[in-house]
VEXDREN-2710 file (C-alpha; in Angstrom, 1 decimal):
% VEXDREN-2710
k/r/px/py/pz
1/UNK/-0.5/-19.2/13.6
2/UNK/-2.0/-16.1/15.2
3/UNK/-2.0/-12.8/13.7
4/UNK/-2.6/-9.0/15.6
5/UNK/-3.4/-6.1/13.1
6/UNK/-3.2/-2.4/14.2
7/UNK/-3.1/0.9/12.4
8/UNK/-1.7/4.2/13.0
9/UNK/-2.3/7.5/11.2
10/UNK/-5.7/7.2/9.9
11/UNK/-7.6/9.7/8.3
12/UNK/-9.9/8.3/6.0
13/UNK/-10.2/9.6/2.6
14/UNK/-8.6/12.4/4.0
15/UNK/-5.0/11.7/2.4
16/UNK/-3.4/15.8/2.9
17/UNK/-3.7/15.9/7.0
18/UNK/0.2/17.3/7.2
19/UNK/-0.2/16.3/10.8
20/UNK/-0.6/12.3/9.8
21/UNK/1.0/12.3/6.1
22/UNK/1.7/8.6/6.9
23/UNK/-0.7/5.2/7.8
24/UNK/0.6/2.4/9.2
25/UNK/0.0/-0.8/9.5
26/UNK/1.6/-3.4/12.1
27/UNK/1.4/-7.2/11.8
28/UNK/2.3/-9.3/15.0
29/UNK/2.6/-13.2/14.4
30/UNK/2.4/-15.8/17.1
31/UNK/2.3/-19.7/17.5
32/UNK/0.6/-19.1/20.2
33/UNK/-2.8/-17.2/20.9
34/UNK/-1.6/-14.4/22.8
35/UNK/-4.9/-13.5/24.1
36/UNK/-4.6/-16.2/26.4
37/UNK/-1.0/-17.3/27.1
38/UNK/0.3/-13.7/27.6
39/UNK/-3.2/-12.5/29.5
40/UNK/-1.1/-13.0/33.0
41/UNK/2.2/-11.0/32.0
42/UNK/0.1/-8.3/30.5
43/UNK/-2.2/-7.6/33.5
44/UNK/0.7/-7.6/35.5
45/UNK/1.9/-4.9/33.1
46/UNK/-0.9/-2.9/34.0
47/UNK/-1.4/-3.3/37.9
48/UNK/2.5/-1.9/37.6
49/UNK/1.9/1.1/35.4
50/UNK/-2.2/1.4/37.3
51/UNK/-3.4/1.8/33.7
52/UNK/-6.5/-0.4/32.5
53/UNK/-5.0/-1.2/28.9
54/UNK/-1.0/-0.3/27.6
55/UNK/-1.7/2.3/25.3
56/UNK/1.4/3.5/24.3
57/UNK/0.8/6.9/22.9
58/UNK/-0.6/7.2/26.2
59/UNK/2.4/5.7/27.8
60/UNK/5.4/7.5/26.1
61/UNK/9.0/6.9/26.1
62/UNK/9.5/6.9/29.9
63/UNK/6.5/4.5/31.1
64/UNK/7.6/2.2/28.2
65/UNK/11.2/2.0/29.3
66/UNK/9.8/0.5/32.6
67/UNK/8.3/-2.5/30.7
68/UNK/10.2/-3.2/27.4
69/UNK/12.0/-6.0/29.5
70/UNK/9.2/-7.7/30.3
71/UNK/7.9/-7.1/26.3
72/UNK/11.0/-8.4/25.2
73/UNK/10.5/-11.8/27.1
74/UNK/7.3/-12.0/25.6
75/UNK/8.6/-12.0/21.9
76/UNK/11.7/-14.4/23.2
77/UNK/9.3/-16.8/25.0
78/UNK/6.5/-16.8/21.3
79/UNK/9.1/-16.2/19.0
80/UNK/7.3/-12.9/18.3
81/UNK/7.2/-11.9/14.5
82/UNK/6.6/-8.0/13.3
83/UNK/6.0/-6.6/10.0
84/UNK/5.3/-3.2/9.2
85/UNK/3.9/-1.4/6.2
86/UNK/3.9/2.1/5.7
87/UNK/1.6/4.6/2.7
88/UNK/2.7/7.5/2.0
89/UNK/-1.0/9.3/1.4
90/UNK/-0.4/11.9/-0.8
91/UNK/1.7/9.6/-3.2
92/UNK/-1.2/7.1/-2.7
93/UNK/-3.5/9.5/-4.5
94/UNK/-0.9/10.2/-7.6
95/UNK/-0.3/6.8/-8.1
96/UNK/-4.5/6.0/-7.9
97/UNK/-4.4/8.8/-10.5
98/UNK/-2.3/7.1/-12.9
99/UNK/-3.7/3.5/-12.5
100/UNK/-7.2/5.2/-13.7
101/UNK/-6.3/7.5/-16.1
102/UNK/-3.6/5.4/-17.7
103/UNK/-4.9/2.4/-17.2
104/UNK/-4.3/1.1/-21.4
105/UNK/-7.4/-1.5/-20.9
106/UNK/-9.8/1.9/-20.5
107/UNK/-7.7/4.3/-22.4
108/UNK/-6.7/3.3/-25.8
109/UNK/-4.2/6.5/-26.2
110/UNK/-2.1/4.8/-23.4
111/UNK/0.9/2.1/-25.1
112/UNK/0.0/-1.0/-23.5
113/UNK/4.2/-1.1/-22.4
114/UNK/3.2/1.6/-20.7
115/UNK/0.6/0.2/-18.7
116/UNK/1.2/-3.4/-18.3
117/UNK/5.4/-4.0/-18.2
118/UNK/7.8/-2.1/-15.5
119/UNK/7.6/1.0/-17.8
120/UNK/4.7/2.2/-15.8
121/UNK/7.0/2.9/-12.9
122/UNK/9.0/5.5/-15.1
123/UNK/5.8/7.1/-16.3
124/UNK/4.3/7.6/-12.5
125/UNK/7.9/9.2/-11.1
126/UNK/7.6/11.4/-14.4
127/UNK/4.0/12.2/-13.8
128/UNK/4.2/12.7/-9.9
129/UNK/6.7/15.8/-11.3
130/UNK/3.8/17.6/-13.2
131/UNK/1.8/17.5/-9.6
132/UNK/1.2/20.1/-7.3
133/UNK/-0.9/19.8/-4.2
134/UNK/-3.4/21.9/-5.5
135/UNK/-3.6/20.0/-8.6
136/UNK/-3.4/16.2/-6.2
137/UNK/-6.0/17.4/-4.1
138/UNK/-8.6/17.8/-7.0
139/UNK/-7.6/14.7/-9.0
140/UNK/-8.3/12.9/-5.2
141/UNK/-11.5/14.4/-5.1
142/UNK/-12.5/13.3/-8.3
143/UNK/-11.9/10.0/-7.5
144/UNK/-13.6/9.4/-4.3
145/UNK/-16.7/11.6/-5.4
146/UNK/-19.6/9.8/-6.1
147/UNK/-21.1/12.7/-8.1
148/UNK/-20.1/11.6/-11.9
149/UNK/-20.8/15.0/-12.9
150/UNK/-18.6/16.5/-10.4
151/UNK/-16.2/14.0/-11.0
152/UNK/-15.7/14.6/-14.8
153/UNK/-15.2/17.9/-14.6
154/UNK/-12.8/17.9/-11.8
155/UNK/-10.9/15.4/-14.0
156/UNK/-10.9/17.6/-16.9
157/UNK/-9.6/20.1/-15.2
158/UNK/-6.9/18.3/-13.4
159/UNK/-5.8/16.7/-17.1
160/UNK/-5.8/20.4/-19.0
161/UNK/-3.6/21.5/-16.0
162/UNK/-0.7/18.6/-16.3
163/UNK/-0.9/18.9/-20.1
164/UNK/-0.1/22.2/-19.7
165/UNK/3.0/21.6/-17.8
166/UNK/4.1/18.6/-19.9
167/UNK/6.6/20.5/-21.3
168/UNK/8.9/20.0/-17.9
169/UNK/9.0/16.7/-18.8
170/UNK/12.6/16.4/-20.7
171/UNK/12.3/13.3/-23.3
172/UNK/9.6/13.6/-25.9
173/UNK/8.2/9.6/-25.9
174/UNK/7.2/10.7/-22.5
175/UNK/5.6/14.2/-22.7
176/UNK/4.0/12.4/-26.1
177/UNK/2.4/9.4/-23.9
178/UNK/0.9/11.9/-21.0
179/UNK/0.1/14.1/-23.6
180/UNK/-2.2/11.7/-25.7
181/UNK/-3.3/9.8/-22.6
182/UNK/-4.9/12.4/-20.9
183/UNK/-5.9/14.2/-24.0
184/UNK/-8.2/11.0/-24.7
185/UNK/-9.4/11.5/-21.4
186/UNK/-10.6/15.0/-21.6
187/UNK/-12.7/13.8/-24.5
188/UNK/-14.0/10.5/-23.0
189/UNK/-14.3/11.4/-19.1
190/UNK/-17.1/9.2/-18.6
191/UNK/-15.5/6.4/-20.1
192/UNK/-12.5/6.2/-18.0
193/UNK/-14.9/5.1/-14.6
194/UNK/-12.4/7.0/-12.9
195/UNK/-14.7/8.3/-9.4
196/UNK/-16.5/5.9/-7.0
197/UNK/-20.1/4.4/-7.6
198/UNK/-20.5/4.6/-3.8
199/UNK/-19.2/5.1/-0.6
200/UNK/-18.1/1.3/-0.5
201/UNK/-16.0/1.8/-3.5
202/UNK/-14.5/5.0/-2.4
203/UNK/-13.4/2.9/0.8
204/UNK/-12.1/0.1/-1.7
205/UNK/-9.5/2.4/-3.4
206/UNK/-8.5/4.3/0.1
207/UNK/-4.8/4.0/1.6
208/UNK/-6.0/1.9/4.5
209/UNK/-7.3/-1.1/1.6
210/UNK/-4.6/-0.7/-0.1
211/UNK/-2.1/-1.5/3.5
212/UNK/-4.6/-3.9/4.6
213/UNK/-3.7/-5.8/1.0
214/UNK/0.0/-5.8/1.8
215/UNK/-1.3/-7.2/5.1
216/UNK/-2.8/-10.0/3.8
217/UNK/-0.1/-11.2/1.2
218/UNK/2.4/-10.9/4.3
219/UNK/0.0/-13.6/6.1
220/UNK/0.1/-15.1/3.4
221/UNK/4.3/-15.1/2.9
222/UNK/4.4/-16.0/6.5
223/UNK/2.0/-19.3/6.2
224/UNK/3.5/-19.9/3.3
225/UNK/7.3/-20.0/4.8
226/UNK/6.2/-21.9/7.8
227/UNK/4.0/-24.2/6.3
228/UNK/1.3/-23.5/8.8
229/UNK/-2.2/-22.4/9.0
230/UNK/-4.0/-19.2/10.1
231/UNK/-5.9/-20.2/13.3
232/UNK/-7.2/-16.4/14.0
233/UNK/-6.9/-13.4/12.5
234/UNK/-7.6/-10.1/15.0
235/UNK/-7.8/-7.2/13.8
236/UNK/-8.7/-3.6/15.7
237/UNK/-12.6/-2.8/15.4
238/UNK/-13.4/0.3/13.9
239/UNK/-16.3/1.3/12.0
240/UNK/-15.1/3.1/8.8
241/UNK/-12.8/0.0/7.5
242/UNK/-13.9/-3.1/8.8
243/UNK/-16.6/-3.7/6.3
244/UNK/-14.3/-3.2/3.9
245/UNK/-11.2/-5.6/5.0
246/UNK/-14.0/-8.3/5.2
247/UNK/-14.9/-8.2/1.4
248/UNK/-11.2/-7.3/0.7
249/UNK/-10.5/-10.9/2.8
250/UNK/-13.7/-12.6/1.4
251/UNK/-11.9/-11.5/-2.4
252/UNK/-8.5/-12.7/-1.7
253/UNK/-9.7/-16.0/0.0
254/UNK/-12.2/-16.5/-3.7
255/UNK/-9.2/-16.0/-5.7
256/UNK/-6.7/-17.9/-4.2
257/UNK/-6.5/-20.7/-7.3
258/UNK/-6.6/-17.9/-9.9
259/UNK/-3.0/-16.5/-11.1
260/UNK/-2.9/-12.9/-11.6
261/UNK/-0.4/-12.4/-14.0
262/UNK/-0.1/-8.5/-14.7
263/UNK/2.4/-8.2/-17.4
264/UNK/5.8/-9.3/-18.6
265/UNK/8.6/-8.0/-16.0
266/UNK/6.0/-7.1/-13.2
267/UNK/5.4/-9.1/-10.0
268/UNK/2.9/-12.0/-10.0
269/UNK/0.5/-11.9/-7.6
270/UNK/0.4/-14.7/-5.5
271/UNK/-2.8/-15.9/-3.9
272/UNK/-2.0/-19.7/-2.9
273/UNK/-1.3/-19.2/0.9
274/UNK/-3.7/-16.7/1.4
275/UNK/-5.7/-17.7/4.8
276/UNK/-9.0/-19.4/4.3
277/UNK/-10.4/-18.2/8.1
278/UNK/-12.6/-14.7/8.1
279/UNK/-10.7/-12.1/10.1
280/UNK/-11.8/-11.3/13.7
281/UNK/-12.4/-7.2/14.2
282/UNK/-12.0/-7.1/17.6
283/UNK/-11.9/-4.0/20.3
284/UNK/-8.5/-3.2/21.4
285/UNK/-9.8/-3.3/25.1
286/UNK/-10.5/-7.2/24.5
287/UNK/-7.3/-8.3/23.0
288/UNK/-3.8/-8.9/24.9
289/UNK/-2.1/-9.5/20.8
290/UNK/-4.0/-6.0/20.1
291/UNK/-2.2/-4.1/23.3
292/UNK/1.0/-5.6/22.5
293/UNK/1.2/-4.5/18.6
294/UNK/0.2/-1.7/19.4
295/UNK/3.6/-1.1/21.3
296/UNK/5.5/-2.1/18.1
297/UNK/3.6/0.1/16.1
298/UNK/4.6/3.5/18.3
299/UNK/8.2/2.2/18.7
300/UNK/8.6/2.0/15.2
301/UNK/6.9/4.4/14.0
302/UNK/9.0/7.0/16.2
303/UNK/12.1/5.4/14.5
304/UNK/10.8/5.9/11.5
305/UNK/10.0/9.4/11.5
306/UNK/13.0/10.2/13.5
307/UNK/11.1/11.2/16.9
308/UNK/12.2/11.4/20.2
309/UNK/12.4/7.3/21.6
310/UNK/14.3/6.3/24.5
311/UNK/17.2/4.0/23.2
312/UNK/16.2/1.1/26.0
313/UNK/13.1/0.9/23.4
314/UNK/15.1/0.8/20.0
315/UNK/16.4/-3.0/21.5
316/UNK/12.6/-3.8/19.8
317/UNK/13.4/-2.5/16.8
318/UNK/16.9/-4.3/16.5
319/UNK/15.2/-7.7/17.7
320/UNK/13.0/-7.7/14.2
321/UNK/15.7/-7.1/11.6
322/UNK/16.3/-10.1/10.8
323/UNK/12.5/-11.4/11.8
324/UNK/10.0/-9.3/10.3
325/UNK/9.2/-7.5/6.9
326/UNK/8.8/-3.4/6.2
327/UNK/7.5/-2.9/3.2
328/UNK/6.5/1.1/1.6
329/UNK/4.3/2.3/-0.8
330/UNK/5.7/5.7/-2.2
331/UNK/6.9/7.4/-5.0
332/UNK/10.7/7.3/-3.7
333/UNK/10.0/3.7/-3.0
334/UNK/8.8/2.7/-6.5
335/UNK/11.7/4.9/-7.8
336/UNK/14.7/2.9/-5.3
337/UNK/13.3/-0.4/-6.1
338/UNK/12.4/-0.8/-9.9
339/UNK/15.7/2.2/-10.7
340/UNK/18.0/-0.8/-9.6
341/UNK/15.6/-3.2/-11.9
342/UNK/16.0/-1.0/-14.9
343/UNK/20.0/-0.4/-14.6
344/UNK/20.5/-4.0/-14.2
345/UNK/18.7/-4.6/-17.8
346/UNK/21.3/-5.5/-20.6
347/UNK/22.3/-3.0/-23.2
348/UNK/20.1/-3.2/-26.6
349/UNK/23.4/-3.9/-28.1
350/UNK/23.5/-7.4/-26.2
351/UNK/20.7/-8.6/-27.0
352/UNK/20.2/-11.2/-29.9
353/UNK/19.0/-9.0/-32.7
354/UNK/16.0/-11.7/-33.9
355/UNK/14.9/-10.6/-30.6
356/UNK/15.1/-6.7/-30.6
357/UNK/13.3/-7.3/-34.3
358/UNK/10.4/-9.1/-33.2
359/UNK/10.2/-6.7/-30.6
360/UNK/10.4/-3.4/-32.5
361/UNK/8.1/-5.0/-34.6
362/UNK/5.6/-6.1/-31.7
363/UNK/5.8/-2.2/-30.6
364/UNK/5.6/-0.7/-34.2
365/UNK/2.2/-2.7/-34.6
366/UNK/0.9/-1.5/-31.5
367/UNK/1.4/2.0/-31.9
368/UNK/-0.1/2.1/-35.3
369/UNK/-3.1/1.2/-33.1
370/UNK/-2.9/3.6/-30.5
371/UNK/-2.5/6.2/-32.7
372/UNK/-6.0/5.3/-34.3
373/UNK/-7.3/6.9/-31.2
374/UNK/-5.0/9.9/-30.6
375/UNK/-7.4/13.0/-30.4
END
């Protein structure tokens, strides 16, 4: 299979643009190599519209309209796949937040169910509550500084600050667990190794690493369902990330027998099917796949964020319900997905009571221990 990656919305480390609050990533997937088999239909494209490349910010809704047909015939003739991921930035940054500060195997305060089962989904919503941009802005900065003392105190700060407000939060196992957590952390800043080392690491923990992961495990879904092979891999050059998706790639591809297990109730990560080829980065001006996800990228994302598109060019949308994946890192995301997890669980009532004593038990033990390290 072939696979065209293109992004939309990027601003770096910069997650509180209000312009751009959103990056996007788009996924096209072909059994065919679309740089070659679609070259003729897509410089036809461009003699019509006298353009040198179909850019379709550049295009807009009317110039689009007079070649969606012709785009249409393209997915119908290569069974033409799309998947589309979208970050939310500035929930990126609270949830990169927690996963450092909270994170039980650095800070001992944290319960390890709070950390390492589905309870950590309850503890972020709750969290992301005690945030204001002011406050999300800082605890960013921390993080992608390289500066440790910078860093620490920027951290301090930020944890004083949502300890102050814990109060908001209405059940007292909660406003206990932040409470202690960050506590700890305002005693042991430079134990948490919560900034970047270096510019590569701050790049590692940025939004576009974190799409360009969901990416790769869609590849992977995709080889996986089909039973076929990656033959290439193109993806849109640019200088800030590229580097980066390599080692990301090079990572993925090392790991692929290892099973990451997280924690009872969370998903496994799956490596098996990830693609064994390095990925391509490739200028958008020398790739027909590139000019062509590109397309789906716009269209979509003007759907998305309920913009002004020409209803001949929602036909693409409607074409990939039933073809493609959209997937969403956010806070209301986490919040619709693992909500209908948690109301599905059986009542402590129904469960056999050798169980719900080995588990109390389990918790009681472990909480003896954490409290060892409560300032």
């Amino acid at each position: 299979m072939y696979f065209y990656v293109d992004e939309s919305g990027q601003t770096g480390l910069n997650l509180f643009d209000k312009t751009q609050p959103h990056l996007y990533y788009g996924v096209l997937s072909s059994n065919v190599n679309l740089d070659l088999r679609a070259l003729k239909t897509i410089e036809g494209l461009r003699n019509k519209l006298e353009v040198d490349r179909l850019h379709a910010s550049q295009l807009g809704n009317a110039r689009l309209v007079e070649i969606i047909g012709d785009i249409e015939k393209l997915k119908k003739k290569f069974n033409l796949k799309f998947d589309f991921y979208k970050i939310n930035k500035v929930d990126h940054a609270l949830i990169s937040f927690f996963d450092q500060a909270f994170d039980q195997g650095l800070n001992p305060a944290v319960p390890w169910s709070a950390y390492w089962t589905p309870l950590r989904y309850i503890m972020i919503v709750k969290l992301a509550s005690l945030f204001d941009e002011e406050t999300l802005v800082k605890a960013w900065k921390a993080r992608i500084t390289t500066n440790n003392v910078t860093a620490e105190q920027l951290l301090t700060e930020v944890c004083s600050t949502i300890i102050g407000r814990v109060a908001y939060i209405p059940d007292a196992r909660s406003r206990e667990i932040i409470r202690d957590g960050l506590s700890w952390v305002i005693q042991n800043p430079d134990k948490i190794q919560y900034n970047a080392d270096c510019k590569h690491d701050a790049l590692q923990i940025s939004p576009n690493l974190v799409g360009f992961q969901s990416v790769l495990h869609g590849i992977a879904l995709r080889i996986r369902n089909t039973g076929k092979k990656a033959k290439r891999i193109v993806v849109d050059r640019q200088s800030q990330f590229n580097a980066a998706q390599e080692y990301v790639t090079q990572f993925y591809q090392k790991a692929r027998d290892v099973p990451w297990i997280s924690g009872p109730g969370l998903p496994v990560m799956d490596l098996t099917n990830m693609p064994t080829i390095p990925i391509s980065c490739t200028a958008g001006t020398e790739s027909v796949g590139l000019e062509i996800v590109d397309i789906y990228i716009w269209v979509f994302k003007r759907y998305m964020e309920g913009k002004e598109l020409a209803p001949e060019l929602e036909e693409l949308i409607r074409g990939q319900q039933h073809r493609g994946k959209y997937d969403e890192v956010s806070i209301a995301q986490l919040t619709e997905r693992w909500g209908k997890w948690f109301d599905e669980l059986p009542e402590l009532s129904e469960m056999p009571d050798e169980n719900v004593e080995t588990a109390m038990k389990i918790l009681a033990e472990q909480e003896n221990k954490r409290k060892g390290h409560v300032i």
